[in-house]
VMD Tcl script that draws the C-alpha trace (Angstrom):
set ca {
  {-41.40 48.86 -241.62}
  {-38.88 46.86 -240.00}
  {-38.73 46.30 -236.60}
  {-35.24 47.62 -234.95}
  {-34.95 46.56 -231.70}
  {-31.75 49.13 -231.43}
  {-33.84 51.79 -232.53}
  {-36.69 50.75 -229.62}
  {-33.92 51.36 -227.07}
  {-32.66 54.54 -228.11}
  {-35.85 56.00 -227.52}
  {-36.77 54.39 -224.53}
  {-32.94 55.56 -223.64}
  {-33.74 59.35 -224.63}
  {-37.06 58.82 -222.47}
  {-35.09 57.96 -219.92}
  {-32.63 60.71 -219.88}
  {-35.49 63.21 -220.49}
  {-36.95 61.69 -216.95}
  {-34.07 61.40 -214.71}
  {-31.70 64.41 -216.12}
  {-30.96 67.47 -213.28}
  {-31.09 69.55 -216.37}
  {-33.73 72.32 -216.42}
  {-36.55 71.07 -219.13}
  {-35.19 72.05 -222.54}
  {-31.98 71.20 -221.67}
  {-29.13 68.44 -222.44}
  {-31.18 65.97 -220.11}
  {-27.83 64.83 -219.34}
  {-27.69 62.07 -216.90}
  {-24.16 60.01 -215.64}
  {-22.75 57.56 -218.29}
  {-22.84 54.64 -215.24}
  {-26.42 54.99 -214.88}
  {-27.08 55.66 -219.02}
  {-24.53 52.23 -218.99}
  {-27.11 50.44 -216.45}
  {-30.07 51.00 -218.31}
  {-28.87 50.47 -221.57}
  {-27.25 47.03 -221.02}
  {-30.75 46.02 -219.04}
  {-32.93 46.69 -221.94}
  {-30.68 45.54 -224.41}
  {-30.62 41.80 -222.30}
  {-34.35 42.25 -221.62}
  {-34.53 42.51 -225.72}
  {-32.11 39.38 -226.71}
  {-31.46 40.32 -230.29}
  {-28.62 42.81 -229.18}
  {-25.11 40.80 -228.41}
  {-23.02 41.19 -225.46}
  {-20.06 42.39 -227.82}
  {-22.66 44.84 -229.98}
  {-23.53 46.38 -226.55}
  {-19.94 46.69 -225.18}
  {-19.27 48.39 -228.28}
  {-21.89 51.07 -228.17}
  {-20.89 51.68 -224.86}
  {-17.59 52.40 -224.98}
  {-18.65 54.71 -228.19}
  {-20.60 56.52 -225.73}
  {-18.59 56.46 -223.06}
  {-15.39 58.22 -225.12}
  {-18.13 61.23 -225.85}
  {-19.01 61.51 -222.20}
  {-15.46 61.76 -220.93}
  {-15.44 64.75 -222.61}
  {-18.47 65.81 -220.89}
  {-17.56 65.40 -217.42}
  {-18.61 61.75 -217.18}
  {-22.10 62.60 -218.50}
  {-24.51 61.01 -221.17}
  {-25.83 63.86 -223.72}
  {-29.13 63.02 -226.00}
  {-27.07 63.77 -228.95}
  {-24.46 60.79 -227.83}
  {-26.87 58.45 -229.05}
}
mol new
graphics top color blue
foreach p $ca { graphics top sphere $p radius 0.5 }
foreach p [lrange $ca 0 end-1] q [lrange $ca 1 end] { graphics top cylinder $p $q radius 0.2 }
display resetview
């Protein structure tokens, strides 16, 4: 298979979530889109073969979900 370095992120990204959400286990594993925004745009320059303008882009994708959510990040954002 190809490797998808996007792909490699969102599941390091839903790991993350998982790990830092307040939610009960089971839950949203919701965690704030500033600190979902922080991670994100780390591993993506960490990885290289994401752009600045690809990342700014899936960003503000997520962040238009999570203003509907109170400012937070949901699993099924991404």
């Amino acid at each position: 298979s190809c490797w998808n370095p996007l792909q490699s992120i969102l599941s390091s990204m839903k790991q993350a979530c998982e790990i830092l959400t307040r939610d009960p286990e089971g839950g949203a594993a919701r965690i704030p889109f500033e600190m979902f925004s922080f991670l994100y745009s780390y591993l993506a320059g960490i990885d290289g073969e994401i752009s600045e303008t690809e990342t700014k882009a899936f960003l503000q994708g997520i962040k238009e979900q999570a203003d509907q959510h109170s400012g937070m990040v949901l699993i099924r954002h991404f």
